[in-house]
C-alpha positions as CSV (number, residue, x, y, z in Angstrom):
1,X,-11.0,21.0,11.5
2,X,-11.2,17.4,11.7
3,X,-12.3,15.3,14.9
4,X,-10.3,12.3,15.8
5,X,-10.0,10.5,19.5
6,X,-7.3,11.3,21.8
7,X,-6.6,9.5,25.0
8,X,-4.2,8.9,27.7
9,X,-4.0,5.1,27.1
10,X,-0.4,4.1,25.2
11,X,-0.5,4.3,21.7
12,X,0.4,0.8,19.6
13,X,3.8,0.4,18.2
14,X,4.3,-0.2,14.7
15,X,4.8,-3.8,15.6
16,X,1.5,-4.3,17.2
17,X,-0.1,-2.0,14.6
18,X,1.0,-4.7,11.8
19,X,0.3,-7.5,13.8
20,X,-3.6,-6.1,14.2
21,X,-3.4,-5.3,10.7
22,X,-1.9,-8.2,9.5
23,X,-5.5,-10.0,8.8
24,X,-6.2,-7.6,6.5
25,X,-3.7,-7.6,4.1
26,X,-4.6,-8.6,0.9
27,X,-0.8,-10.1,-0.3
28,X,-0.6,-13.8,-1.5
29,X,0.9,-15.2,1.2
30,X,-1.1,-13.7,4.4
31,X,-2.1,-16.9,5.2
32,X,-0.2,-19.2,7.7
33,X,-1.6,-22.0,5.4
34,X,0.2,-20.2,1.8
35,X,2.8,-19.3,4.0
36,X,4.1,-22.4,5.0
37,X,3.7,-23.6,1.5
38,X,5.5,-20.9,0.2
39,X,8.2,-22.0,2.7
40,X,7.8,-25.5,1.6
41,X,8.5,-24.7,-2.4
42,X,11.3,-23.0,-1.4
43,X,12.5,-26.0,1.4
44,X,12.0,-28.8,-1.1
45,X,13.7,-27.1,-4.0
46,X,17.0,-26.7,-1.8
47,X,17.0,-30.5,-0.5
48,X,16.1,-31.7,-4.6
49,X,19.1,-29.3,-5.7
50,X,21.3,-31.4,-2.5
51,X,20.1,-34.8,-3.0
52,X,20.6,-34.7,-7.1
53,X,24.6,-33.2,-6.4
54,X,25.0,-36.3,-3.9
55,X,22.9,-39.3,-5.3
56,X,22.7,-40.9,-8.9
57,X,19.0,-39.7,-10.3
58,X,17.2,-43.1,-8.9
59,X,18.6,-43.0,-5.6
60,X,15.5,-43.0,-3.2
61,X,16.7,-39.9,-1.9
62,X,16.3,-38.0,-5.4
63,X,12.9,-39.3,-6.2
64,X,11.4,-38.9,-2.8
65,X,12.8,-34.9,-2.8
66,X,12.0,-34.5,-6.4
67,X,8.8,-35.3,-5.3
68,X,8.0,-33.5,-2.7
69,X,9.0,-30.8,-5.0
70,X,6.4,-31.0,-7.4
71,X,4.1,-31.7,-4.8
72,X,5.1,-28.3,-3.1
73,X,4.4,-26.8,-6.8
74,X,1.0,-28.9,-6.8
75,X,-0.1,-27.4,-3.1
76,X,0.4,-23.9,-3.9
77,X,-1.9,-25.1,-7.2
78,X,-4.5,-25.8,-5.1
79,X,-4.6,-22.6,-2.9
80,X,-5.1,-20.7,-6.5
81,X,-2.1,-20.0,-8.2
82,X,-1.6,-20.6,-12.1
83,X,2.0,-20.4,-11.3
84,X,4.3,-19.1,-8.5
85,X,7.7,-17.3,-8.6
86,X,10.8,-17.7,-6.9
87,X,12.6,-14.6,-7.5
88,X,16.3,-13.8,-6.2
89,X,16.4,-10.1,-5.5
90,X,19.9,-8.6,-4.2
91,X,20.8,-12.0,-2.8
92,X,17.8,-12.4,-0.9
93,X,14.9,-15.2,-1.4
94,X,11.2,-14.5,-2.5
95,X,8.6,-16.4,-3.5
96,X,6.4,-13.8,-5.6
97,X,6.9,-10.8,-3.2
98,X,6.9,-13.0,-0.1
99,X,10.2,-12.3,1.6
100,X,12.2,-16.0,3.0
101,X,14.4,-14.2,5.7
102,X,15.8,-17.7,7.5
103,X,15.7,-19.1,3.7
104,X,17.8,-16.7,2.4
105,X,20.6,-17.8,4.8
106,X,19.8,-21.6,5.1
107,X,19.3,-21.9,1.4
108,X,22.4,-19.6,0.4
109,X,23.8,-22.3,-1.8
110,X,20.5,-22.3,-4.0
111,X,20.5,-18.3,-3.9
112,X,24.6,-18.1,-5.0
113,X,23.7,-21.2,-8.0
114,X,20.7,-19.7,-9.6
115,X,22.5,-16.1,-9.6
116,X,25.9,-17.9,-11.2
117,X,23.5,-19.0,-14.2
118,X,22.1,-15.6,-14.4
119,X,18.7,-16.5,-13.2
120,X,17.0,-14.2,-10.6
121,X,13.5,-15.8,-11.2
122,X,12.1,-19.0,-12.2
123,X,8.2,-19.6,-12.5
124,X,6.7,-23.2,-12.3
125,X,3.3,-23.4,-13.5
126,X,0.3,-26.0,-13.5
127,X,1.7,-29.5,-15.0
128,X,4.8,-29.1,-13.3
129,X,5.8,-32.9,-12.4
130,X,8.5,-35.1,-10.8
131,X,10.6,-35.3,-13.6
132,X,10.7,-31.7,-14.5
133,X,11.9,-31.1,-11.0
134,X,14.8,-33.5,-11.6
135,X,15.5,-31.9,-14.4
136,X,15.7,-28.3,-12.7
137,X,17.9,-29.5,-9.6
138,X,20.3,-31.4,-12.0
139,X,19.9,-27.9,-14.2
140,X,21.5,-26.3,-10.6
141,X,23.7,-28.7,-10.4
142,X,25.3,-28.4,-13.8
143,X,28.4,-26.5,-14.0
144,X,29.0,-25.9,-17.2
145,X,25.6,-24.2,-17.8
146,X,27.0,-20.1,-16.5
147,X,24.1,-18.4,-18.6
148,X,20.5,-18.4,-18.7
149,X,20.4,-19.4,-22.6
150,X,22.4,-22.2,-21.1
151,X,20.2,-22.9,-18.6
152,X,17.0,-22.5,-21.0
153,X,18.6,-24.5,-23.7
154,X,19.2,-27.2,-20.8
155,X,15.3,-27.4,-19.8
156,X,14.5,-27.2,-23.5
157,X,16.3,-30.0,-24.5
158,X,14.7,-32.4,-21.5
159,X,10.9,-31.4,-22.9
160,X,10.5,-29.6,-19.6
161,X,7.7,-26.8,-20.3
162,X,6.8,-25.6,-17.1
163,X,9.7,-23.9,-15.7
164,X,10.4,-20.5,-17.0
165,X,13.3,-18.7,-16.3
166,X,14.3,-14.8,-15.8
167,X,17.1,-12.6,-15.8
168,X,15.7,-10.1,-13.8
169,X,12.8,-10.2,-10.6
170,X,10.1,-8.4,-10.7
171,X,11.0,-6.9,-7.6
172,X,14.0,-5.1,-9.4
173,X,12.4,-1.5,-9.5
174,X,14.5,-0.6,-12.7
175,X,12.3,-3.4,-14.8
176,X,9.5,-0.9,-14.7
177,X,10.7,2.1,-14.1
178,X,9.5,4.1,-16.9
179,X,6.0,2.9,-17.0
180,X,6.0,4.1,-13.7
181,X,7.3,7.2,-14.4
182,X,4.9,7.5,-17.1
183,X,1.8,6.2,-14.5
184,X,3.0,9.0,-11.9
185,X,3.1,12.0,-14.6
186,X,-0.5,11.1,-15.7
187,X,-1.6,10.4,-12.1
188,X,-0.5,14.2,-11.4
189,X,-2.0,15.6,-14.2
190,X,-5.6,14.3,-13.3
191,X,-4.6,15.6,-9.3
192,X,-3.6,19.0,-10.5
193,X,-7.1,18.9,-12.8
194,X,-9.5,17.8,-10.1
195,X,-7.5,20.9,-7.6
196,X,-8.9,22.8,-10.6
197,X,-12.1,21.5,-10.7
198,X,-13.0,21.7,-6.9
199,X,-11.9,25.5,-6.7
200,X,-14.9,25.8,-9.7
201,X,-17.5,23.8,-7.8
202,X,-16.6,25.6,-4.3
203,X,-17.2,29.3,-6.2
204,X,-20.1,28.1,-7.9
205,X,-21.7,26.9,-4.4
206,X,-20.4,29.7,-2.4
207,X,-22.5,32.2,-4.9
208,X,-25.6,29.5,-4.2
209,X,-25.2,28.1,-8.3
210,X,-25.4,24.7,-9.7
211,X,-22.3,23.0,-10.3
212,X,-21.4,20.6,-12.8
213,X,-20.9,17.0,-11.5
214,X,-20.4,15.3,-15.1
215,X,-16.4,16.5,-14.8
216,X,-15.9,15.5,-11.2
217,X,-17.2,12.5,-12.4
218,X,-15.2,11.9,-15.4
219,X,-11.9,12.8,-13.0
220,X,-12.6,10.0,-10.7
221,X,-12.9,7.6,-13.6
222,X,-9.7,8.7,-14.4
223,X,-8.2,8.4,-11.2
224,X,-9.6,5.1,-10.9
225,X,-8.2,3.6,-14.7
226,X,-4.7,5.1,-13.2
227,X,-5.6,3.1,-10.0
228,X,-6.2,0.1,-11.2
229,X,-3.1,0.1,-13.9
230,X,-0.6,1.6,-11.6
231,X,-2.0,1.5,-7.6
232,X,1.2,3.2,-6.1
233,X,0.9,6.1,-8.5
234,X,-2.6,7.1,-7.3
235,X,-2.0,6.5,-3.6
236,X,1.3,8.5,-3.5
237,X,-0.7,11.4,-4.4
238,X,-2.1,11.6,-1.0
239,X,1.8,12.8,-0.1
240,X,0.8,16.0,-1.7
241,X,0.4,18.8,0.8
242,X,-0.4,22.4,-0.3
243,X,-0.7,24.3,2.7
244,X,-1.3,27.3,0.7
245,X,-5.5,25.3,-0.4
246,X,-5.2,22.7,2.3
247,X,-9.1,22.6,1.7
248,X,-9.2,21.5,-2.4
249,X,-6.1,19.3,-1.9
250,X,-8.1,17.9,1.5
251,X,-11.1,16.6,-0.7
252,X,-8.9,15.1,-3.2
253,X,-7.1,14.0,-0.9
254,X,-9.6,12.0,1.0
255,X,-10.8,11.0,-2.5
256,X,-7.8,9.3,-3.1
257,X,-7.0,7.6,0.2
258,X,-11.3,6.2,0.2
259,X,-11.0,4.9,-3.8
260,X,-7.5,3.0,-3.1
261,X,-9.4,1.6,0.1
262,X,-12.5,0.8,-1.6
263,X,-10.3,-1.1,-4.3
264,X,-8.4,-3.2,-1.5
265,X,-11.5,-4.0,-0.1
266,X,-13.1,-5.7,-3.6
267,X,-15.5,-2.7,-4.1
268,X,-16.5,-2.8,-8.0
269,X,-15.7,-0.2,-10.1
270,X,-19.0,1.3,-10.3
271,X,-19.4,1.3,-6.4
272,X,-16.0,3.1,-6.3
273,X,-16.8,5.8,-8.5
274,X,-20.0,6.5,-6.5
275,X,-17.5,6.3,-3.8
276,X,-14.9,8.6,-5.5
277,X,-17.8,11.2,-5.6
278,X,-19.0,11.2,-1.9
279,X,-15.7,11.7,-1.1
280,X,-15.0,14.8,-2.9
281,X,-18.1,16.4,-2.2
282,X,-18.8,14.9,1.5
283,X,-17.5,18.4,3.4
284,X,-19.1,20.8,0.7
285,X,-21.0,22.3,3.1
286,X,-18.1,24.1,5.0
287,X,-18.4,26.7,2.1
288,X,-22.0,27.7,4.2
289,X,-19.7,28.3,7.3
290,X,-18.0,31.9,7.7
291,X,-14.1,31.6,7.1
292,X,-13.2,33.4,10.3
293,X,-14.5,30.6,12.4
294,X,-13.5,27.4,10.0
295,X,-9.5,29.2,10.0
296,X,-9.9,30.0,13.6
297,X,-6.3,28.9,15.5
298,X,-8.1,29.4,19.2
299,X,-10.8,27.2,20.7
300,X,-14.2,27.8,19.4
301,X,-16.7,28.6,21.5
302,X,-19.8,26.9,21.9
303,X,-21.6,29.0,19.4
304,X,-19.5,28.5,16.8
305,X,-19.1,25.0,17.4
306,X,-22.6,24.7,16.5
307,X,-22.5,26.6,13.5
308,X,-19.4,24.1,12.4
309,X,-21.2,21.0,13.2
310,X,-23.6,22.1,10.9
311,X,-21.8,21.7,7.6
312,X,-23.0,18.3,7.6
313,X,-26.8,19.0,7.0
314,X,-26.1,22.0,5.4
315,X,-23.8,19.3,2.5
316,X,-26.9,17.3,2.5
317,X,-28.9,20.1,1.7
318,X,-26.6,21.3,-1.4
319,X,-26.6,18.1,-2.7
320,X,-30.1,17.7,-1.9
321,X,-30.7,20.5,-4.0
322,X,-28.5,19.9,-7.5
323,X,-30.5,16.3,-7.4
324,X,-28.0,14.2,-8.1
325,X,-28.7,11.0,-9.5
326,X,-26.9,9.2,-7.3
327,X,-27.6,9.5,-3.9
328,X,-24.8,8.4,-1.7
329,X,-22.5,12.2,-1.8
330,X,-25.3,13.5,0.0
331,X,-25.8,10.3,2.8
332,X,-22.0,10.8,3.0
333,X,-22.2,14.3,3.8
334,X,-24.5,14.5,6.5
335,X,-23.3,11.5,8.0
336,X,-19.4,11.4,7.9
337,X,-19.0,13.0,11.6
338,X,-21.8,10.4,13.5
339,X,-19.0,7.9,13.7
340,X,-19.3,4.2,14.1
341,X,-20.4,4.8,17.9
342,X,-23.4,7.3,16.8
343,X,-22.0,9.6,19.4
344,X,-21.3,11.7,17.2
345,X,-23.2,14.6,15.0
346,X,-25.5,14.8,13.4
347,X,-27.4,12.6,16.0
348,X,-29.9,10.2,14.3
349,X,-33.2,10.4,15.4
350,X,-33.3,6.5,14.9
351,X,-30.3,4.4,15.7
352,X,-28.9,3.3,12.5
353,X,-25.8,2.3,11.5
354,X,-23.2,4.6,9.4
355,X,-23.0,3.9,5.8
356,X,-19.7,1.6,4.4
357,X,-19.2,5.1,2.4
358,X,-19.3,7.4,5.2
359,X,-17.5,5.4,7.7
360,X,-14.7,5.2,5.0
361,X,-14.3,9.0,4.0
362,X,-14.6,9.4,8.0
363,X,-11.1,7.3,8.5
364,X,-9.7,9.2,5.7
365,X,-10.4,12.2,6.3
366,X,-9.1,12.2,9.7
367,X,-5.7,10.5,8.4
368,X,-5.2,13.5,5.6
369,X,-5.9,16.1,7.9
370,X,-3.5,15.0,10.8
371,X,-0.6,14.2,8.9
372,X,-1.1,17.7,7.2
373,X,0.7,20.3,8.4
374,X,-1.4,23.6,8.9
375,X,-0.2,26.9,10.1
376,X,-1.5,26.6,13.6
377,X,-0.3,23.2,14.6
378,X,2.4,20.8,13.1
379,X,1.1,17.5,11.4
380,X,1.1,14.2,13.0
381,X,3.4,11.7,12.0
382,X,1.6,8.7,10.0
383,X,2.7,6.2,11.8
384,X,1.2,8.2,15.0
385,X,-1.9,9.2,12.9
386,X,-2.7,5.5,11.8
387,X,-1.8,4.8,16.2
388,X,-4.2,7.0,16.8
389,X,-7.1,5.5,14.6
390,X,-6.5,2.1,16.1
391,X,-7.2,3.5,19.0
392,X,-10.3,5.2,18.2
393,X,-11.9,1.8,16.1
394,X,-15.0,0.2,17.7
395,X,-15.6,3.8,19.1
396,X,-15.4,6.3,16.1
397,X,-14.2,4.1,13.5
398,X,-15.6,0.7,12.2
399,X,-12.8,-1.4,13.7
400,X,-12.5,-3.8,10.4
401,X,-12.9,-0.8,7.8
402,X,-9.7,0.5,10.0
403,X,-7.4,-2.3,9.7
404,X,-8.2,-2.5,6.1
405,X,-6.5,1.3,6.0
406,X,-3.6,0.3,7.9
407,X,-3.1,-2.6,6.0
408,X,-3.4,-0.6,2.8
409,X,-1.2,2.3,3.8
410,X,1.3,-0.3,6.1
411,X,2.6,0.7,9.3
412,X,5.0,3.7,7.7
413,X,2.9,4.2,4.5
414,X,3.6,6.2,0.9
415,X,5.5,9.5,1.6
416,X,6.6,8.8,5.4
417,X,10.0,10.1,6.2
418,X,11.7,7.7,8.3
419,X,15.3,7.8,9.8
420,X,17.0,4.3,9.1
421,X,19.3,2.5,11.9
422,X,22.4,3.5,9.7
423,X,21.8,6.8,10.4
424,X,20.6,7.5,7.2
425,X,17.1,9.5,6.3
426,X,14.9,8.0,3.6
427,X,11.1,8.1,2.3
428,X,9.0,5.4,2.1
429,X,8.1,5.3,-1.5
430,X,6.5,1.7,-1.8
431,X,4.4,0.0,1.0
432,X,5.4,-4.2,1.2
433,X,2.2,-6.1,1.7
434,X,4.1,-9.1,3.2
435,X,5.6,-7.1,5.6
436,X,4.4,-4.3,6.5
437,X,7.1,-3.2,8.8
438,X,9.5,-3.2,6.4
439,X,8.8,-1.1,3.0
440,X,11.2,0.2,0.5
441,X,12.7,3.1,0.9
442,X,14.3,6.0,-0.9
443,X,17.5,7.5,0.7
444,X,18.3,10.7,0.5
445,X,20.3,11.6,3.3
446,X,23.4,9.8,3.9
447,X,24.8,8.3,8.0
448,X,26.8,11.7,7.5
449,X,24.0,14.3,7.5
450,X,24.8,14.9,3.4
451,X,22.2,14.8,0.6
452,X,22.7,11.8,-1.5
453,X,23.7,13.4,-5.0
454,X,20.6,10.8,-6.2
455,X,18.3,8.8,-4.1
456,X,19.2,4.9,-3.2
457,X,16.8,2.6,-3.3
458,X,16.7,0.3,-0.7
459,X,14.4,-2.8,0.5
460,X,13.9,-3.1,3.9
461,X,13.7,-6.8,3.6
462,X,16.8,-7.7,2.7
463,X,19.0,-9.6,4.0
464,X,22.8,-9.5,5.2
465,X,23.9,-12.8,4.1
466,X,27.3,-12.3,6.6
467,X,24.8,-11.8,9.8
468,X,21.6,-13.4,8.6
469,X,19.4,-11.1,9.7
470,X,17.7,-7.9,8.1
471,X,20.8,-5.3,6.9
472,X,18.7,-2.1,7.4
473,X,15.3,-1.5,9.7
474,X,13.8,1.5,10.5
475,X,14.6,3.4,13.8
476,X,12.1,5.9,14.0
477,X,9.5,8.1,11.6
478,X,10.0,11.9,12.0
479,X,8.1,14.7,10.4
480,X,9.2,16.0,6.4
481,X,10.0,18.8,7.8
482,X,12.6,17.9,10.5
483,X,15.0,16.6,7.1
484,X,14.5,19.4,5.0
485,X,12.0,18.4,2.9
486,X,9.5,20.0,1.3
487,X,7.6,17.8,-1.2
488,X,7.9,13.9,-0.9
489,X,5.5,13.2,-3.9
490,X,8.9,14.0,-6.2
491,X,10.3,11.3,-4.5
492,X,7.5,8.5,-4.9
């Protein structure tokens, strides 16, 4: 029983939810300024690869686009990078992550010559100079180099030191697949013992007892060392709907979904794991409110709506009473349902601003609990969910605090289902921060209506290099259910 703001006014689409979003994204090119020089690296490279197959190596031509190069190399130096990436992924350009779409076709000779030496990366760091970029366009330029020994022996042999060279991108999912794998089993093993662990701390505070803390605490340090190793393993748990405890996986939940948005904010680690804890813990006073009225399906009436709202002081005063050490669970939990607008409950007797904390476990809490399905109404689809906090920001929710979460979860976030303009049915199993419109995607249902005998990776960014533009977008989200399926999280 969650409140969130409805209204008649149109809900965003996805494209005007990324665009709003779109200052908050912390990827390494959300600048127009890195942008354009990622652009620029990727511009100059081509025309130093032309020139040096057209002009002798002192032709004005070849020094003034070898040049630019490393001064391309030298700009993105000074915006903060040790060293930058141009990776080829499936015939598309990137530098790091950064998707090229007009690149990719302009620039196709430069894609088709580094993928003939087997290169699908090459790194230039700090020191990279004029003559190492002649020496890597005449490197592209070289025919008889088909291998990437070739093409290291080649760079070797000319003293050149800061180019680097790759067979695979790190945008190739398969490179890390099993660490992944390996991230994702531990990552569930730590869910599955904090489900655990809340059931214990609900009995003991149902029956009026002390709980101990000392273990929650120990699982969100847990959760955070996964976070921090392996991000997308932590925040797929949030996929995870039991409808059969929709209340314990709800707190862990929320947990989740506030310590990845705390970490994309620049919270510190020990700020996050006071953090972790308010959020597990900020509703604990629901266990003071009979079950017939928190599982009622019909309206409340006014009565019991009062004795709902009250689960807020009544929190504050479990917490108040285990003195805790740290003091934020219990600020949390009385003030997580005043929202950013203080029209909410409880009502301050002084105006005073919601805590970071509590207007964070506010946003996601409301996200968990409408893309949940329960058994009297069907969840909400995220896309639609995140629509609808937009639209409540400046009134419920702190308006920057709720960008951050869109930009964290992207438009179609971790665990969406999403119908693909093939005809195809996928889930969203990683978010792209350069584009959050277009994430990767895990298909499972073919054009044909049939189940893909294994899922098919696919990146939204991609390009068609016949048509130039995107090969596959996304024509609608729908609900898990609609396709048949029942648990995403095996799919993440």
């Amino acid at each position: 029983m969650t409140d969130h703001p409805m209204s008649d006014e149109r809900l965003e689409t996805p494209e005007e939810l990324a665009s709003l979003a779109g200052s908050s994204a912390r990827a390494p090119f959300s600048t127009e300024k890195r942008l354009g020089a990622a652009r620029s690296l990727a511009r100059a490279l081509a025309v130093a690869q032309n020139n040096d197959s057209l002009y002798p190596p002192t032709h004005p031509l070849v020094e003034q686009s070898t040049a630019e190069l490393a001064g391309a190399v030298s700009t993105l130096v000074d915006l903060g990078f040790e060293d930058v990436t141009l990776n080829v992924y499936k015939a598309t350009l990137f530098i790091e992550n950064q998707v090229l779409p007009e690149e990719s076709v302009t620039y196709r000779k430069l894609v088709e010559d580094l993928l003939a030496r087997g290169v699908s990366a090459v790194t230039l760091s700090i020191g990279f100079t004029q003559s190492d970029a002649g020496t890597l366009a005449a490197m592209l330029n070289d025919t008889s180099i088909t291998t990437i020994e070739d093409a290291r022996a080649f760079l070797t042999r000319s003293g050149v030191t800061s180019v680097s060279l790759a067979e695979t991108s790190d945008l190739d999912d398969e490179v890390r697949a099993a660490e992944e794998r390996e991230n994702k089993a531990r990552g569930r093993e730590i869910y599955d013992q904090g489900v655990s662990l809340m059931r214990d701390v609900e009995t003991q505070a149902k029956l009026g007892k002390v709980f101990e803390v000392d273990t929650l605490q120990q699982m969100v340090s847990a959760l955070l060392d996964t976070l921090f190793k392996d991000p997308a393993a932590i925040l797929g748990l949030a996929a995870i709907k039991t409808h059969d405890d929709y209340t314990l996986n709800h707190s862990l939940n929320v947990c989740i979904l506030s310590l990845a948005l705390g970490a994309s904010i620049g919270l510190d680690k020990d700020t996050l794991r006071s953090l972790g804890l308010s959020a597990l813990l900020y509703d604990l006073g629901k266990v003071r409110i009979p079950e017939d009225i928190l599982n009622k399906e019909g309206p409340l009436t006014s009565d019991e709506w009062q004795i709902v709202k009250s689960h807020t002081t009544e929190g504050a005063d479990l917490l108040k009473r285990i003195q805790l050490v740290d003091q934020m669970p219990m600020v949390v939990a009385y003030e997580h349902h005043q929202r950013h607008d203080l029209q909410g409950y409880p009502h301050p007797d002084t105006p005073q601003e919601q805590h970071l904390f509590s207007k964070m476990v506010a946003l996601c809490d409301a996200y968990d609990a409408m893309t949940t399905r329960r058994p009297f109404r069907r969840e909400i689809r995220p896309d639609k969910a995140l629509a609808v906090l937009m639209q409540g920001r400046s009134k419920a929710y702190d308006p920057a605090v709720t960008k951050a979460l869109v930009a964290m979860l992207g438009i179609y976030p971790m665990g969406a289902v999403v119908t693909v303009d093939d005809g195809s049915t996928a889930v969203v199993f990683r978010v792209n921060k350069d584009d959050l419109l277009r994430p990767r995607v895990k298909r499972l249902i073919g054009a044909d209506g049939k189940w893909l005998e294994e899922p098919e990776t696919v990146d939204l960014r991609l390009i068609d290099p016949e048509t130039g533009t995107y090969a596959l977008s996304i024509a609608e989200c729908i609900p898990a259910s609609d396709a048949g399926i029942d648990d995403v999280w095996q799919y993440l």
